[in-house]
C-alpha positions as CSV (number, residue, x, y, z in Angstrom):
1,X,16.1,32.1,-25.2
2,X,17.7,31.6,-22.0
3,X,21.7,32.2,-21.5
4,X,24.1,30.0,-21.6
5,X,24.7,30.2,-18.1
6,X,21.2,29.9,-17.6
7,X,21.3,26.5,-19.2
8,X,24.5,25.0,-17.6
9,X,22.6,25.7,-14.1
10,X,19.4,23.9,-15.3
11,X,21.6,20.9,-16.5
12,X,23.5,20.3,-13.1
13,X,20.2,20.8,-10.9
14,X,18.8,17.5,-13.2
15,X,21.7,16.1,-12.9
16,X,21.6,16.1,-9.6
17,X,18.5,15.3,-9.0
18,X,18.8,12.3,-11.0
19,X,21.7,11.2,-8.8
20,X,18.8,11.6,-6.0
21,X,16.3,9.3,-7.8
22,X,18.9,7.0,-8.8
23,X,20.0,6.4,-5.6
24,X,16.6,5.7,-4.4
25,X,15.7,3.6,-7.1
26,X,18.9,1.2,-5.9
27,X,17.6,1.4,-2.3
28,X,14.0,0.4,-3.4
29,X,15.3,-2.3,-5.3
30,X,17.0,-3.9,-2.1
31,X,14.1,-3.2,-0.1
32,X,12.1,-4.6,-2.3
33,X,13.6,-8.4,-2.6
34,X,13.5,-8.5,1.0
35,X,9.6,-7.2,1.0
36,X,9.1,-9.7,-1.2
37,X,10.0,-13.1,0.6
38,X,8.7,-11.5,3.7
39,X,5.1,-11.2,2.0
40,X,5.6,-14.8,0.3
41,X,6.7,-16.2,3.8
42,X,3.6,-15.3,5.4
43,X,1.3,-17.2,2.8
44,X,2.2,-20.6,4.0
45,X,1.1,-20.0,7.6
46,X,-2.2,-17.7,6.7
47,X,-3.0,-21.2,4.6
48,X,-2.3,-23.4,7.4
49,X,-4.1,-21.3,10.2
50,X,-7.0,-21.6,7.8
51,X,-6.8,-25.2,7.3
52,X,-6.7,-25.3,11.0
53,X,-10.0,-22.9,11.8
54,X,-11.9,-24.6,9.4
55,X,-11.6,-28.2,11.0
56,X,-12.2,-27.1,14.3
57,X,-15.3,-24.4,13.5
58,X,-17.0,-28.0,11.7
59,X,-15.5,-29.6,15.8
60,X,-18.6,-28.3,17.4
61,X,-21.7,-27.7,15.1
62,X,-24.0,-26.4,18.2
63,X,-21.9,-23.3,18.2
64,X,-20.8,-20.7,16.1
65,X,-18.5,-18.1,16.6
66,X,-19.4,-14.7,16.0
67,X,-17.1,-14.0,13.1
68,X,-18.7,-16.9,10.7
69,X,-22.7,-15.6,11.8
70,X,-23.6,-13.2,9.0
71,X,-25.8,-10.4,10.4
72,X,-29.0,-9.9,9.3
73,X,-29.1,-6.4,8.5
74,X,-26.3,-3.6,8.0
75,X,-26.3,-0.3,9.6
76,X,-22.5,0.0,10.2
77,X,-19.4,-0.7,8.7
78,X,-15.6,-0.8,9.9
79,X,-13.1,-0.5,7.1
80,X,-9.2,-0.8,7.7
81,X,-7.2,1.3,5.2
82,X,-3.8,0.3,4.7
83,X,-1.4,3.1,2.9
84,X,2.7,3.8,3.1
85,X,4.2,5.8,5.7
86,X,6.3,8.1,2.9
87,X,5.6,9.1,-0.8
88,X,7.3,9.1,-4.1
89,X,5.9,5.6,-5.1
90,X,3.8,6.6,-8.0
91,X,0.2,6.2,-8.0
92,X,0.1,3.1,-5.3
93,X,-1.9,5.6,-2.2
94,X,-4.0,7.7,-4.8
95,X,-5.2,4.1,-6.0
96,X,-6.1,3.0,-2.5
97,X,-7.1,6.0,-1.1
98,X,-9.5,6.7,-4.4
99,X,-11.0,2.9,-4.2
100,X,-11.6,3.8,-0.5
101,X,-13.7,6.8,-0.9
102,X,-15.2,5.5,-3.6
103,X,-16.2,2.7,-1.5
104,X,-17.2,5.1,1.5
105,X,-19.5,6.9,-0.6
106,X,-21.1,4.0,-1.8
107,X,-21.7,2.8,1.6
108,X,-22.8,6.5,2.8
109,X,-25.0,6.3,0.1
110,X,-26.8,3.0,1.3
111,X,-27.4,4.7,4.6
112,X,-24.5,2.7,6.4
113,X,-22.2,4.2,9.0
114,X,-18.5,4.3,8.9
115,X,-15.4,3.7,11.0
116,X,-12.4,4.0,9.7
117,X,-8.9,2.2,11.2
118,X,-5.6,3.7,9.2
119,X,-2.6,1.9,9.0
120,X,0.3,3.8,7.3
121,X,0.5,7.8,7.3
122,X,-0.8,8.8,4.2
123,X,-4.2,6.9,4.6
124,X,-4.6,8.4,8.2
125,X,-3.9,12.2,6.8
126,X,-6.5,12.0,4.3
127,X,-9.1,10.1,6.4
128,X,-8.4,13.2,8.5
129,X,-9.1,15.6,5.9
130,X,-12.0,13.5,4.2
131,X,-13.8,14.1,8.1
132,X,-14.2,10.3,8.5
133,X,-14.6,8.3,12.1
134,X,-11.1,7.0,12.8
135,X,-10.7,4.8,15.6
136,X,-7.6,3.7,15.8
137,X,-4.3,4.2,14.0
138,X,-0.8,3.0,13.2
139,X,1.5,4.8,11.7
140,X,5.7,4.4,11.4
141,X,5.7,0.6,11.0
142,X,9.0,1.4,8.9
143,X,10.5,-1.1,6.3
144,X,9.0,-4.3,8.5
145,X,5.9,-4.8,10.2
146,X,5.9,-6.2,13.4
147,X,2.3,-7.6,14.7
148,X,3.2,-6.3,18.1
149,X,2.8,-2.8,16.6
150,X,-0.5,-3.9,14.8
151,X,-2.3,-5.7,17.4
152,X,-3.9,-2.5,19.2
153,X,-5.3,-1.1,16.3
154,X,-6.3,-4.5,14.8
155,X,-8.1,-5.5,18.1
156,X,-10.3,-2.3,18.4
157,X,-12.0,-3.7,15.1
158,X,-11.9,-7.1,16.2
159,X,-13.6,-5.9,19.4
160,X,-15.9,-3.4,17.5
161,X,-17.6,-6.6,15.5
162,X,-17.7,-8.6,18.1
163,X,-19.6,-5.8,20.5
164,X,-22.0,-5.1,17.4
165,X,-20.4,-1.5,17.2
166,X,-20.3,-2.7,13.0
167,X,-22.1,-5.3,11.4
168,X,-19.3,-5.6,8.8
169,X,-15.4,-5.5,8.6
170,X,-12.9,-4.7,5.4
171,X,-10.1,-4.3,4.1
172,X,-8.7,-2.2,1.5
173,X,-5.3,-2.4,0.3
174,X,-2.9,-2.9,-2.2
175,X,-2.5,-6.1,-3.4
176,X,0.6,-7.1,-5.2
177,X,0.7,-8.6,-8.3
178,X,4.0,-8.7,-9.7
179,X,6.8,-5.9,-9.7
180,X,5.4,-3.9,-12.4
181,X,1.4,-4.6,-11.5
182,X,0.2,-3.9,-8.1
183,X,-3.5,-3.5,-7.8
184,X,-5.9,-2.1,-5.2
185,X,-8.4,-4.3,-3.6
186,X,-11.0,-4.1,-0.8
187,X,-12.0,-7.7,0.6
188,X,-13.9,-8.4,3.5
189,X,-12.6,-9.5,6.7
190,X,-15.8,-9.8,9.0
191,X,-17.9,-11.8,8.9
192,X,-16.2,-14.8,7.4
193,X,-17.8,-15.8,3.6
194,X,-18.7,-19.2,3.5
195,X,-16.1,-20.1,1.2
196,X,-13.5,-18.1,2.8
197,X,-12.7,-21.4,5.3
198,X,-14.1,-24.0,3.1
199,X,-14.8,-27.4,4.5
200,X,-12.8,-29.4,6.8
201,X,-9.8,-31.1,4.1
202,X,-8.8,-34.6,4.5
203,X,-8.6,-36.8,7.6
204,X,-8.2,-34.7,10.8
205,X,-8.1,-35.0,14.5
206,X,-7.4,-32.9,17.5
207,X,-7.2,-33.1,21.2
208,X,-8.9,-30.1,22.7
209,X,-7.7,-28.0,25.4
210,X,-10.0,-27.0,27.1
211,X,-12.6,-27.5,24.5
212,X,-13.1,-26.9,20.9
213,X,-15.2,-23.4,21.1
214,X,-12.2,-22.0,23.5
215,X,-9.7,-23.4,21.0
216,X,-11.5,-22.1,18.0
217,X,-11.8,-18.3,19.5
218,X,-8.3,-18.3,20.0
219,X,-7.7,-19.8,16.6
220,X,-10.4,-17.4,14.3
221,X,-8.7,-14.3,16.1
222,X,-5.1,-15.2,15.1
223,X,-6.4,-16.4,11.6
224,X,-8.2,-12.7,11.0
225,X,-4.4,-10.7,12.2
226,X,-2.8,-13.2,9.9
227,X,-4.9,-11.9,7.7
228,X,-4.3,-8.4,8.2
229,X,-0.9,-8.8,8.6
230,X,-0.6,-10.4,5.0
231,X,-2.3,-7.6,3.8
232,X,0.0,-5.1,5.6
233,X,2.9,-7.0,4.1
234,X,1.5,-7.3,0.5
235,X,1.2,-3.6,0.7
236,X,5.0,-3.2,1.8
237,X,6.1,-5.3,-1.1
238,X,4.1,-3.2,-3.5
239,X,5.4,0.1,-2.0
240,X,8.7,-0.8,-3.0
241,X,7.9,-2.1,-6.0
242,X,6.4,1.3,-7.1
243,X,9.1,3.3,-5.3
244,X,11.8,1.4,-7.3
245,X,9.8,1.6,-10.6
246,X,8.8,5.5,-10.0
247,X,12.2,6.6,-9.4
248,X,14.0,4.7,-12.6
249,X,11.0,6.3,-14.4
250,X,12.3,9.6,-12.7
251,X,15.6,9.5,-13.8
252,X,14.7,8.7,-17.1
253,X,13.4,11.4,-17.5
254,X,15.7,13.0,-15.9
255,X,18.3,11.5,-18.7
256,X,15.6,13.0,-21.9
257,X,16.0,16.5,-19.9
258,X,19.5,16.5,-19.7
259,X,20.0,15.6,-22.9
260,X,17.2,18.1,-24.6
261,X,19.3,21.2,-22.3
262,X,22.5,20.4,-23.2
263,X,21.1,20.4,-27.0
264,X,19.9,23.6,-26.4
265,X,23.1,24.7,-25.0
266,X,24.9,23.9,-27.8
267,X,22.5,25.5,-29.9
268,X,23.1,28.7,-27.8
269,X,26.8,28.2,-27.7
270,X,26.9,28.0,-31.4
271,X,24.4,31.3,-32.1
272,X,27.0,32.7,-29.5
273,X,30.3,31.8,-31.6
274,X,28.7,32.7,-34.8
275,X,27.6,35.7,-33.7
276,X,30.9,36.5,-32.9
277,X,32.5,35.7,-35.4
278,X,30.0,37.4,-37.7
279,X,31.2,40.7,-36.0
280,X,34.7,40.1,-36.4
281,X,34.2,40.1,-40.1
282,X,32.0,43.2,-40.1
283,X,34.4,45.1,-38.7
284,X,37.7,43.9,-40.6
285,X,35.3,44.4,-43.8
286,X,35.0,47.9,-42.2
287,X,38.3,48.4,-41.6
């Protein structure tokens, strides 16, 4: 059994690690309110760009943009994986990160070819390792994401579909649920389903300018960064969500171990005393 000093060093090194992840835990928590309303903020405009897209693409029936054609056959595939930047949020990147290779192999398998776009650190580290095709990259988007910082590597996909580099776009990321329940998810961005605009809602009309094919490739773009964006932001939210719950977890724990040393200290302490006191006896008795 370990010494008593021993013990006393064990119980302030918890301790002060669960200072650590209780601090964290209160900085997550912030973080995470604001994450939150940023992610819900973005949901009314994603709807409304939609709405928007799929009255005009129903403007012009002679043409059709090349994100709503589905190709005929497909040989490659572009697949945007959005991670964190940091750890120490539970299981949230192994999640994504496992459904992603998962969903890499599965294509492999099927003869497809890959490219890979990271967004976040953690994704692009183990694409790296993993030997995939990355393309393009964003990493340090910090607590906010800004599209400015998303639009190169964004585009380089857009522009990879629409050269015919890929036949097919997704997504993979991590979807948030509520703050206890975030779930990974890959959804495909390109081409569009045929649900994924629907049909032209209500009473509409629109003056053009200059027409309705050059306002609908502007429009389709900025629906599919909206997109991405959401997704970036949904993942932000759920990153703090983890963090916060993976850290009280933490110094729960933390707590149990504290609590199970400083039993065993006592235990020691006590062994100690009686010991002592045990030879004090034997040698009055002696005497």
């Amino acid at each position: 059994m370990a010494g008593s000093k021993e013990i006393r060093t064990k119980i302030k090194s918890v301790q002060n690690t669960r200072k650590i992840t209780k601090a964290m835990e209160m900085v997550a928590a912030s973080k995470m309110r604001r994450a939150q309303e940023r992610m819900r903020a973005t949901r009314p405009y994603v709807e409304k760009i939609r709405n928007i897209a799929a009255n005009i693409s129903h403007a012009n029936p002679e043409y059709r943009h090349p994100f709503l054609v589905s190709r005929d056959s497909v040989k490659r595939v572009g697949i945007i994986v959005v991670t964190t930047d940091k750890g120490l949020c539970g299981g949230l990147n192994t999640n994504a990160l496992r459904l992603a290779l998962n969903k890499i192999k599965e294509l492999e398998t099927q003869g497809e070819e890959i490219e890979v776009c990271t967004i976040g650190n953690k994704g692009l580290g183990f694409m790296q390792r993993l030997g995939a095709k990355i393309v393009s990259q964003v990493t340090g988007l910090g607590d906010k994401p800004h599209m400015d910082n998303l639009i190169g590597a964004v585009k380089v996909m857009l522009d990879g579909y629409t050269n015919d580099r890929f036949d097919r776009l997704l997504i993979i990321y991590t979807k948030f649920i509520n703050t206890m329940k975030q779930e990974a998810v890959v959804e495909q961005v390109l081409p569009l389903a045929g649900d994924a605009l629907g049909a032209p809602a209500g009473t509409w009309d629109y003056i053009y300018e200059p027409d309705a094919q050059g306002v609908l490739d502007q429009v389709l773009t900025r629906y599919i960064e909206a997109l991405i964006y959401q997704s970036v932001a949904e993942n932000m939210a759920s990153e703090q969500s983890a963090r916060m719950v993976a850290m009280k977890a933490a110094s729960d724990n933390a707590g149990s171990v504290i609590d199970e040393l400083t039993l065993i200290y006592n235990k020691t302490r006590q062994a100690s005393i009686t010991k002592e006191l045990s030879e004090i006896v034997g040698g009055a008795a002696a005497v």
